[in-house]
PDB file with one MODEL, atoms N, CA, C and O in Angstrom:
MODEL        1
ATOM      1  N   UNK A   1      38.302 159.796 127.817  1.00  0.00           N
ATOM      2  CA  UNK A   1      39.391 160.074 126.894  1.00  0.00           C
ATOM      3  C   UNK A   1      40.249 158.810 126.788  1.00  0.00           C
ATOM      4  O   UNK A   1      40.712 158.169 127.731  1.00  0.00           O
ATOM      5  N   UNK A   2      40.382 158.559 125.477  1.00  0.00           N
ATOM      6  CA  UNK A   2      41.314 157.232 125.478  1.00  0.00           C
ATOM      7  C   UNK A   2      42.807 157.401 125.697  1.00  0.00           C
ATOM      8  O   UNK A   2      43.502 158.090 124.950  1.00  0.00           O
ATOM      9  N   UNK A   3      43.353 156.628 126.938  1.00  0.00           N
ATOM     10  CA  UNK A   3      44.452 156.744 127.402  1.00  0.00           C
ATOM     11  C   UNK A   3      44.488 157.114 129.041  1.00  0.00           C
ATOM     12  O   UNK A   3      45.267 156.736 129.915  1.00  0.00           O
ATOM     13  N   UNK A   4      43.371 157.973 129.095  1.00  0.00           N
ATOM     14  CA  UNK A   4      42.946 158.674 129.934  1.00  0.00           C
ATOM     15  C   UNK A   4      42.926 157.470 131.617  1.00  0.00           C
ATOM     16  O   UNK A   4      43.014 156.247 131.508  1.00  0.00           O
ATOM     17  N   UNK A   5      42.819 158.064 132.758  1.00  0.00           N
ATOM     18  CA  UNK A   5      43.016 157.642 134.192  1.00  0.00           C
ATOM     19  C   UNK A   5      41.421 157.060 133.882  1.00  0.00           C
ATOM     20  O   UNK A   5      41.330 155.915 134.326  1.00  0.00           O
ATOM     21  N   UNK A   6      40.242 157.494 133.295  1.00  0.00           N
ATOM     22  CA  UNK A   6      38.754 156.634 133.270  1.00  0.00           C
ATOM     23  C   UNK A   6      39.136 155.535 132.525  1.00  0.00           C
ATOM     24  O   UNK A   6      39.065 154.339 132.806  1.00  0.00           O
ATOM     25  N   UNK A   7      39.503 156.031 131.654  1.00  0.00           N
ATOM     26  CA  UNK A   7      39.671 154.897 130.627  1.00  0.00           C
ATOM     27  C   UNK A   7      40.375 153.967 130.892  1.00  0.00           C
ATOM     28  O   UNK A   7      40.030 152.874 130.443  1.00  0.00           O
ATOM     29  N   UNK A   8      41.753 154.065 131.808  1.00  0.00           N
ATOM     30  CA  UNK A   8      42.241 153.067 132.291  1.00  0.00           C
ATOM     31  C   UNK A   8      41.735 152.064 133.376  1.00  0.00           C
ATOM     32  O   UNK A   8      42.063 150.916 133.675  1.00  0.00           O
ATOM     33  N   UNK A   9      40.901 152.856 133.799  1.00  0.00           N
ATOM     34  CA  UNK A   9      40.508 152.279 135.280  1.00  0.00           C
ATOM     35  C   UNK A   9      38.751 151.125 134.180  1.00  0.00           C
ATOM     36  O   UNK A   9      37.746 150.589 134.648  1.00  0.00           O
ATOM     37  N   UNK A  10      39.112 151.218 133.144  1.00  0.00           N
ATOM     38  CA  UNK A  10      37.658 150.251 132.732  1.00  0.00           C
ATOM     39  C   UNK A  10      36.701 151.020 132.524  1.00  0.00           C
ATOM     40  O   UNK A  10      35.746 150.250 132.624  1.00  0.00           O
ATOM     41  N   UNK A  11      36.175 152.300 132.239  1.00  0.00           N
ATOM     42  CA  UNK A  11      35.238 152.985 132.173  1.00  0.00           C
ATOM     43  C   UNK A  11      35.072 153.159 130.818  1.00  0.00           C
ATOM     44  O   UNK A  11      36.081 152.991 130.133  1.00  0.00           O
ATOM     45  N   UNK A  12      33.855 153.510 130.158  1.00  0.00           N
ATOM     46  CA  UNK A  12      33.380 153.251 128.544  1.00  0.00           C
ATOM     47  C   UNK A  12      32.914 154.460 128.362  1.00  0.00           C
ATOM     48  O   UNK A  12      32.169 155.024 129.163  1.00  0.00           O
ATOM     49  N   UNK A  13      33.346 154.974 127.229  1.00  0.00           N
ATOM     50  CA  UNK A  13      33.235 156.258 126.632  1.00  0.00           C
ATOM     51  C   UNK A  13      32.363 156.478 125.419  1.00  0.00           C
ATOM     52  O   UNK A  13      31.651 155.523 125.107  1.00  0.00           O
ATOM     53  N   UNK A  14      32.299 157.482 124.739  1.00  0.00           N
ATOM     54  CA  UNK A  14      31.485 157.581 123.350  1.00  0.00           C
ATOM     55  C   UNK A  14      32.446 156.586 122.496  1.00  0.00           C
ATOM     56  O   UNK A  14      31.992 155.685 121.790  1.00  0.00           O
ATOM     57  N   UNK A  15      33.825 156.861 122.650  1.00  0.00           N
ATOM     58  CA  UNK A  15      34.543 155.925 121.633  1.00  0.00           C
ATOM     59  C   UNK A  15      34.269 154.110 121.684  1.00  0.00           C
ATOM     60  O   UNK A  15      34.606 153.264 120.855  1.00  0.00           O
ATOM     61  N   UNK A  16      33.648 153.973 122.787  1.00  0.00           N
ATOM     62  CA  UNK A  16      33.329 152.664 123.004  1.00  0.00           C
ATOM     63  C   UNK A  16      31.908 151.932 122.245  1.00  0.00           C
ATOM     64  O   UNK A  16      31.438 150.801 122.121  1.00  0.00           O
ATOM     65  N   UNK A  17      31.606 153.175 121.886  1.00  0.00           N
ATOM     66  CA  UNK A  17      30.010 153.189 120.765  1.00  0.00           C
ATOM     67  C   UNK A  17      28.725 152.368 121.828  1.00  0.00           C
ATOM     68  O   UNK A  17      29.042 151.523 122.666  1.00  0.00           O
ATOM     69  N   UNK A  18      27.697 152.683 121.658  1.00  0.00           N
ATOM     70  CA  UNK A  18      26.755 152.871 122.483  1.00  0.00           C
ATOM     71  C   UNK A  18      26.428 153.965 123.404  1.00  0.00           C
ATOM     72  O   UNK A  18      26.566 155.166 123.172  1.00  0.00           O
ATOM     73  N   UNK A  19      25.944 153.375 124.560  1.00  0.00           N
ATOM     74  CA  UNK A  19      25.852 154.546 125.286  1.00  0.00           C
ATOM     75  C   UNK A  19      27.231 154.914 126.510  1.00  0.00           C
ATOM     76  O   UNK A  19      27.339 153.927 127.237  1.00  0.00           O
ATOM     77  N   UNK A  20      27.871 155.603 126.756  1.00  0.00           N
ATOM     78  CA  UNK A  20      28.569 155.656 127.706  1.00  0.00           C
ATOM     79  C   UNK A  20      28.304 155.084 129.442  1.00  0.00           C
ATOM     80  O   UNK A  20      27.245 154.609 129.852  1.00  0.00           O
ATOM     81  N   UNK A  21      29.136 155.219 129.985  1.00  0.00           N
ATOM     82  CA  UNK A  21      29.057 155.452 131.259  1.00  0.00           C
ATOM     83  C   UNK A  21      28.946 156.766 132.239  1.00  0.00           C
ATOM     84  O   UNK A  21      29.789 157.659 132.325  1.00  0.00           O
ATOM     85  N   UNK A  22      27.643 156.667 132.992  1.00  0.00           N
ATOM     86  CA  UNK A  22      27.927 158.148 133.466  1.00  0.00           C
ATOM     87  C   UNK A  22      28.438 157.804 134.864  1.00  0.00           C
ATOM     88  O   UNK A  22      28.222 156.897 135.667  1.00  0.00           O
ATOM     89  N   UNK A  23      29.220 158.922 134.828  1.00  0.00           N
ATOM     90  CA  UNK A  23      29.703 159.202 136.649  1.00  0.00           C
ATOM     91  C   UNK A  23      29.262 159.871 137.869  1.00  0.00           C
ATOM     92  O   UNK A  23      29.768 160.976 138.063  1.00  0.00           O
ATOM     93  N   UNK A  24      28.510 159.482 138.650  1.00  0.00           N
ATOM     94  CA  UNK A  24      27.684 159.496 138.925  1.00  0.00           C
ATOM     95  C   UNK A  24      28.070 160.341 140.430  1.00  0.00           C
ATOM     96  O   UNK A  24      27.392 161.304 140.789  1.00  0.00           O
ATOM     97  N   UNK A  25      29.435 159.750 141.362  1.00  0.00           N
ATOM     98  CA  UNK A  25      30.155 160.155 142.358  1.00  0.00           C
ATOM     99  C   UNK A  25      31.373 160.145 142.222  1.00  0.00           C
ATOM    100  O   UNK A  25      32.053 159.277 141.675  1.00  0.00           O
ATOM    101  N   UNK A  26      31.740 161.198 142.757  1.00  0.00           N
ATOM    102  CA  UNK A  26      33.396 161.761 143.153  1.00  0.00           C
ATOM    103  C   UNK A  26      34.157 161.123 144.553  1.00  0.00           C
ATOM    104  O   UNK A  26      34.775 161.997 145.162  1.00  0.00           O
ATOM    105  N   UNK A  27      34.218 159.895 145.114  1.00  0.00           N
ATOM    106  CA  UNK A  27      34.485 159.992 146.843  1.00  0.00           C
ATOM    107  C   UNK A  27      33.387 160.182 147.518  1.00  0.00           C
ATOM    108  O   UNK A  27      33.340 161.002 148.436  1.00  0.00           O
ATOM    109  N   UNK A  28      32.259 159.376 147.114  1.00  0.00           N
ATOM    110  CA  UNK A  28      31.165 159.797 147.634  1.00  0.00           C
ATOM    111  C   UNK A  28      30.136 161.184 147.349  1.00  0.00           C
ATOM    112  O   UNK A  28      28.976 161.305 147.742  1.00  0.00           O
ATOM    113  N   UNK A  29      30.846 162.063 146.635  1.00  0.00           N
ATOM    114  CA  UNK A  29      30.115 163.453 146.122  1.00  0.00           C
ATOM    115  C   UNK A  29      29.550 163.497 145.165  1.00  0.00           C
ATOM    116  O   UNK A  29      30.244 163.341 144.161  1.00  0.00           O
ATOM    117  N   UNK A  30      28.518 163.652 145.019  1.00  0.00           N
ATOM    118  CA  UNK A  30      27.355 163.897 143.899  1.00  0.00           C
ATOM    119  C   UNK A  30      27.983 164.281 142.969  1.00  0.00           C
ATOM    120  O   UNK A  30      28.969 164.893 143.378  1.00  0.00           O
ATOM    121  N   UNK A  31      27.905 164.225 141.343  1.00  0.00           N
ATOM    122  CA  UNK A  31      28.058 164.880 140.621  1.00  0.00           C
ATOM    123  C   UNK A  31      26.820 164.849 139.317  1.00  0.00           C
ATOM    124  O   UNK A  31      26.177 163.912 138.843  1.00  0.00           O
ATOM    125  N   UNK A  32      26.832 165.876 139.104  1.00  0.00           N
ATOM    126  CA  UNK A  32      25.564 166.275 138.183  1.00  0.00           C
ATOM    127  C   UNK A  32      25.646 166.716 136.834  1.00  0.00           C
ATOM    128  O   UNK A  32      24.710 166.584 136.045  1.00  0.00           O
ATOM    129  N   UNK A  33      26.817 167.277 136.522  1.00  0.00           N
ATOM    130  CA  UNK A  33      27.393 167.714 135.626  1.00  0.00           C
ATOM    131  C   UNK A  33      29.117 167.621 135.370  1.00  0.00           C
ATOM    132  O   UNK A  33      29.967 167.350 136.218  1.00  0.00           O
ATOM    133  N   UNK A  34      29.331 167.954 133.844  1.00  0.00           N
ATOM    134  CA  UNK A  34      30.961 167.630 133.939  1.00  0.00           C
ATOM    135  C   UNK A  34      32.186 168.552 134.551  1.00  0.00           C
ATOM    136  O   UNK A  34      33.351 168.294 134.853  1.00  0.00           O
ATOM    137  N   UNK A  35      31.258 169.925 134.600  1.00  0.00           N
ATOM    138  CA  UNK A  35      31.954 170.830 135.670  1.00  0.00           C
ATOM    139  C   UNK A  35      31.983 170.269 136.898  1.00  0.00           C
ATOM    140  O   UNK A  35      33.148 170.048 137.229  1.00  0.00           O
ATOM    141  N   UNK A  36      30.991 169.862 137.922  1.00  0.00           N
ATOM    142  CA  UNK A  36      31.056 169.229 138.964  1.00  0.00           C
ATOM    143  C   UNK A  36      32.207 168.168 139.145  1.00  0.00           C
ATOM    144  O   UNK A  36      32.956 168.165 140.121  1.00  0.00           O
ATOM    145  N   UNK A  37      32.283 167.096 137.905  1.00  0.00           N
ATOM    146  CA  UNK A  37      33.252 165.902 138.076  1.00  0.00           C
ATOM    147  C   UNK A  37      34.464 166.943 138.099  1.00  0.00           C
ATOM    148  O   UNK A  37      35.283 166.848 139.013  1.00  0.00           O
ATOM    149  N   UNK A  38      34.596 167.860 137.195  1.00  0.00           N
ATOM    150  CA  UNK A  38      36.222 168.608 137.016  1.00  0.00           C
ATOM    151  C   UNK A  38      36.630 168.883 138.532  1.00  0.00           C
ATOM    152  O   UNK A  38      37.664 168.453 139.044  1.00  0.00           O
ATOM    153  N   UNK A  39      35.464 169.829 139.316  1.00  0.00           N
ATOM    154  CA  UNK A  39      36.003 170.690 140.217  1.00  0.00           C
ATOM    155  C   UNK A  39      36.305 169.222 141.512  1.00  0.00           C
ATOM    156  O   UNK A  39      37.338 169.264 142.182  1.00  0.00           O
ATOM    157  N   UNK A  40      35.572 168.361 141.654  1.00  0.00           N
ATOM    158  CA  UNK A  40      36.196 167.468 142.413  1.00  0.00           C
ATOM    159  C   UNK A  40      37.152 167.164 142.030  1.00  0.00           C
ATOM    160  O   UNK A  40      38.084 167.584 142.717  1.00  0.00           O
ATOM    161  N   UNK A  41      37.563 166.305 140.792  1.00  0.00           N
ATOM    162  CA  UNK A  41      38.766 166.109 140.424  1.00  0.00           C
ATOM    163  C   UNK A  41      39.742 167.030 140.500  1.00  0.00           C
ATOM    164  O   UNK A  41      40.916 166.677 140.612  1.00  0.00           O
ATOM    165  N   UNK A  42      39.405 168.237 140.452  1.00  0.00           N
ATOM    166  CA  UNK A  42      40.854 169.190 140.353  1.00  0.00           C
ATOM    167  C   UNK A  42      40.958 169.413 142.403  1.00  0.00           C
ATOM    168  O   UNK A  42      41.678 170.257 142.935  1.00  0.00           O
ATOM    169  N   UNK A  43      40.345 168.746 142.924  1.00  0.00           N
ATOM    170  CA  UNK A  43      40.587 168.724 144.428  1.00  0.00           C
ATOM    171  C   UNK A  43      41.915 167.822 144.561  1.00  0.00           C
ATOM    172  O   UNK A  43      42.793 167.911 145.419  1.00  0.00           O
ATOM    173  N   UNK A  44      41.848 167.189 143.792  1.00  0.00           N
ATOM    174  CA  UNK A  44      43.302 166.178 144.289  1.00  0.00           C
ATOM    175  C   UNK A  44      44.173 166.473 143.357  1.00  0.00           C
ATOM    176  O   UNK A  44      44.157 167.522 142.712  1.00  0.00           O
ATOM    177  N   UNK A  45      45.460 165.036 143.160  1.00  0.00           N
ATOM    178  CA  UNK A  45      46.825 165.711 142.572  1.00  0.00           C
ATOM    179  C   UNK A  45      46.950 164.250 141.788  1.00  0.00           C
ATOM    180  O   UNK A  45      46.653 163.155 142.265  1.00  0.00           O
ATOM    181  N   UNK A  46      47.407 164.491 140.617  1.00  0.00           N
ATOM    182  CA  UNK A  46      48.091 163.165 139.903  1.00  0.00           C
ATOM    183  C   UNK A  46      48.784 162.114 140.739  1.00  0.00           C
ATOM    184  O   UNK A  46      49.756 162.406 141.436  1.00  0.00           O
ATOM    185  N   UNK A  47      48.258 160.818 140.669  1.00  0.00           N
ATOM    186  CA  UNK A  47      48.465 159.705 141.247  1.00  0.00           C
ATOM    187  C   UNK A  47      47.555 159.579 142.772  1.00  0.00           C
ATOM    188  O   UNK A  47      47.570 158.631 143.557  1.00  0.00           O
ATOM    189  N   UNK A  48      47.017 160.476 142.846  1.00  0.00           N
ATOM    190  CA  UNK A  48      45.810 160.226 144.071  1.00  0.00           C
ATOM    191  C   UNK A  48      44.798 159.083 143.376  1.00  0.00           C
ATOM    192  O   UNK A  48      44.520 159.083 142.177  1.00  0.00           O
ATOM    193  N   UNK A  49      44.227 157.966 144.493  1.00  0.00           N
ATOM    194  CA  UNK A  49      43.405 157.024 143.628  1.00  0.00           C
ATOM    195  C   UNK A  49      41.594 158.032 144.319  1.00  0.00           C
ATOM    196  O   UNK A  49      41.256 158.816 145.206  1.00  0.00           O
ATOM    197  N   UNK A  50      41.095 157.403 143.354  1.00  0.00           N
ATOM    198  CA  UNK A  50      39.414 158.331 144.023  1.00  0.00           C
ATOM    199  C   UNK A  50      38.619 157.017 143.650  1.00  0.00           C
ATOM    200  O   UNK A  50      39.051 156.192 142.845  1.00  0.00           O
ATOM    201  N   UNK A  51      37.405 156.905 144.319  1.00  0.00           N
ATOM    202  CA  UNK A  51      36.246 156.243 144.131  1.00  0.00           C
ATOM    203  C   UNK A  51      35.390 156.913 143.258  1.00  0.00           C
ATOM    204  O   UNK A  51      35.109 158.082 143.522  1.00  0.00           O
ATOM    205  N   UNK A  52      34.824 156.266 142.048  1.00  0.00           N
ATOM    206  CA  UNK A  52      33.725 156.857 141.175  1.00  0.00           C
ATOM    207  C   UNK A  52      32.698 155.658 141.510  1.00  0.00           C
ATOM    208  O   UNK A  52      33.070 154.508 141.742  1.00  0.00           O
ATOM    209  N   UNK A  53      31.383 156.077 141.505  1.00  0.00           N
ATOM    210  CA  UNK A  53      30.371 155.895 141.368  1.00  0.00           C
ATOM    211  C   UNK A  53      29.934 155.905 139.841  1.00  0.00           C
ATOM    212  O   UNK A  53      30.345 156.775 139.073  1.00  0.00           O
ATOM    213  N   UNK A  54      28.996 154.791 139.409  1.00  0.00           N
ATOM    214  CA  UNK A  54      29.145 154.853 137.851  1.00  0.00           C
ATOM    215  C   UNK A  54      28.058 154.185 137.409  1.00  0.00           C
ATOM    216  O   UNK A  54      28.042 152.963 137.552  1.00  0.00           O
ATOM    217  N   UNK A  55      27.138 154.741 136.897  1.00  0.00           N
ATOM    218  CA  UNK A  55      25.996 154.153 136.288  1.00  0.00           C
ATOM    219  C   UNK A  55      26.768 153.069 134.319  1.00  0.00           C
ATOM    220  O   UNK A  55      27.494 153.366 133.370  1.00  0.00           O
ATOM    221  N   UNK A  56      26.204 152.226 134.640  1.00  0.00           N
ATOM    222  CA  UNK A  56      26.616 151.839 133.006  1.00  0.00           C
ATOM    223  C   UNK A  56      25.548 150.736 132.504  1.00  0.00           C
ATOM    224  O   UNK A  56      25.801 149.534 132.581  1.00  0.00           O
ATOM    225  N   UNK A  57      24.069 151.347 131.868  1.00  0.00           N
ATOM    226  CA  UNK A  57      22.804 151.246 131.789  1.00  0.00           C
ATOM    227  C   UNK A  57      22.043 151.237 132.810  1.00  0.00           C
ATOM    228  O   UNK A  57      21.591 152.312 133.203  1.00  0.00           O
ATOM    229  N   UNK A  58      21.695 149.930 133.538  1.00  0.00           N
ATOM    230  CA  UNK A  58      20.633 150.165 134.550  1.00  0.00           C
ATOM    231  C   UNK A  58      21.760 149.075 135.788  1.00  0.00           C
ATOM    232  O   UNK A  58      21.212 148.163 136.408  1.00  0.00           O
ATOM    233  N   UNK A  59      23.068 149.315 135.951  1.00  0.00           N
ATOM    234  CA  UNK A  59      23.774 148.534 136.043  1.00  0.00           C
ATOM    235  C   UNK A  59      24.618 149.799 137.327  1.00  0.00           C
ATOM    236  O   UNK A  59      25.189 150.786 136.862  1.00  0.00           O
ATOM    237  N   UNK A  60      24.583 149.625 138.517  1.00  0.00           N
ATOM    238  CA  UNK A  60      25.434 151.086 139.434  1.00  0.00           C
ATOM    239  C   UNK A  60      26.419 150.050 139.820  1.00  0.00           C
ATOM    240  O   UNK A  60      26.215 148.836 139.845  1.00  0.00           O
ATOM    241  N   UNK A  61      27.579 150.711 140.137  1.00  0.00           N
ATOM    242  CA  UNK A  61      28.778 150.029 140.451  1.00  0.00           C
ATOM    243  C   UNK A  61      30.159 151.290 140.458  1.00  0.00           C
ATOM    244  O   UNK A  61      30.347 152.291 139.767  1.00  0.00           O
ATOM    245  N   UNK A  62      30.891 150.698 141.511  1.00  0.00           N
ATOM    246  CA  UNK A  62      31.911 151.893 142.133  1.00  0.00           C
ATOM    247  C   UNK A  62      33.479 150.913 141.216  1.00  0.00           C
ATOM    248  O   UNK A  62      33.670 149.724 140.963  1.00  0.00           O
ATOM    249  N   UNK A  63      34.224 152.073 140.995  1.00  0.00           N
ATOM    250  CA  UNK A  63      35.649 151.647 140.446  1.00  0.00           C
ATOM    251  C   UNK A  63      36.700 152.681 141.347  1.00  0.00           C
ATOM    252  O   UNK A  63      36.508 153.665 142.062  1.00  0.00           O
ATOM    253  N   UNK A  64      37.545 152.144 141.046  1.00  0.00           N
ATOM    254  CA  UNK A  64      38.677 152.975 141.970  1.00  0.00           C
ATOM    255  C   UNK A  64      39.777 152.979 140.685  1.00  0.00           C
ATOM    256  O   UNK A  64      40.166 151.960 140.113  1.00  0.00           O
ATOM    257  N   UNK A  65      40.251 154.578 140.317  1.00  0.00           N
ATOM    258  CA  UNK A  65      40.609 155.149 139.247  1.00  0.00           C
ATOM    259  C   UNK A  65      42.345 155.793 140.241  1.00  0.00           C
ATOM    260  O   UNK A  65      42.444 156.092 141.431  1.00  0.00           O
ATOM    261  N   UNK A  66      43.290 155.800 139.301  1.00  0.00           N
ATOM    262  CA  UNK A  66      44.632 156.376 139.974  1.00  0.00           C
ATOM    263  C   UNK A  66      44.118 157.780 139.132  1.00  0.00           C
ATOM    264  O   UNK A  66      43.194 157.678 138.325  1.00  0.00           O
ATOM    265  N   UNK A  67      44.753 159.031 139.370  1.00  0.00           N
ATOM    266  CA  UNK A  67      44.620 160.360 138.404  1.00  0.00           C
ATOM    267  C   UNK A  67      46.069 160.338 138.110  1.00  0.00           C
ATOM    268  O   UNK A  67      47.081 160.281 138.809  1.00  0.00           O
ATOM    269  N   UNK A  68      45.765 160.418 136.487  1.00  0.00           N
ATOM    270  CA  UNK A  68      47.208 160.796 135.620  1.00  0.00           C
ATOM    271  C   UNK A  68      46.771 162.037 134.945  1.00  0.00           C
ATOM    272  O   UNK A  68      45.622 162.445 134.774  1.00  0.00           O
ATOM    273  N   UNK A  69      48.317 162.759 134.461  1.00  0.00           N
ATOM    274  CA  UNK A  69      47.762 163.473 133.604  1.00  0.00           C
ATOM    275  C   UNK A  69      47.136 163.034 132.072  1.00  0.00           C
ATOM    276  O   UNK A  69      47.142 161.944 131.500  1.00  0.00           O
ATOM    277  N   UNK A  70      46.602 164.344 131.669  1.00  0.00           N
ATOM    278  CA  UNK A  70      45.491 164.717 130.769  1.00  0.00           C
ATOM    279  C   UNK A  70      46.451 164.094 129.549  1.00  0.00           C
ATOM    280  O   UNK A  70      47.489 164.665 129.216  1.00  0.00           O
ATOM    281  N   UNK A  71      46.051 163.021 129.004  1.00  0.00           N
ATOM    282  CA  UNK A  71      46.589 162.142 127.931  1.00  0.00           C
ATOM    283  C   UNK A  71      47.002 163.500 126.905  1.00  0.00           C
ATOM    284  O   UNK A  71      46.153 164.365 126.690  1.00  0.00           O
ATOM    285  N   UNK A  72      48.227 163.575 126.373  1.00  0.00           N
ATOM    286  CA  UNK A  72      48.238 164.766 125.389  1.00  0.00           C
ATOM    287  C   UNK A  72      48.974 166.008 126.031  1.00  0.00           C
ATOM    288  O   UNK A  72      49.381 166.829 125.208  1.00  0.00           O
ATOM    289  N   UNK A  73      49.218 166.290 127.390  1.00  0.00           N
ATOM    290  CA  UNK A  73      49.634 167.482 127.900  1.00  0.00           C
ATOM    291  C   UNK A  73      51.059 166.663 128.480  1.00  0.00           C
ATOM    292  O   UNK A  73      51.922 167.287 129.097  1.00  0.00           O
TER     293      UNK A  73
ENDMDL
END
């Protein structure tokens, strides 16, 4: 989401055109789906920083993201 705690932290979205970035880990936790990323994420609290794991083509690499709120709320 543009504005968004991914987006700030450098992460590439559909709006970035091509293919995105997928997220791959939560703090080390698997994630497989975007329910999975939610329910980790909703484990912590705005301004907690987390480690993502992040595929971006054939390219793996970890970022460290602060959580803000939901751009818009």
């Amino acid at each position: 989401v543009p504005g968004g705690a991914a987006h700030q932290a450098g992460l590439r979205g559909l709006e970035a055109g091509g293919v995105p970035d997928v997220i791959l880990e939560v703090n080390g936790v698997p994630v497989n789906s975007f329910e999975e990323l939610l329910r980790e994420v909703r484990k912590r609290q705005v301004g907690d920083r987390i480690t993502l794991k992040v595929r971006r083509g054939s390219q793996v690499f970890q970022v460290e993201a602060t959580l803000a709120p939901f751009p818009g709320r």
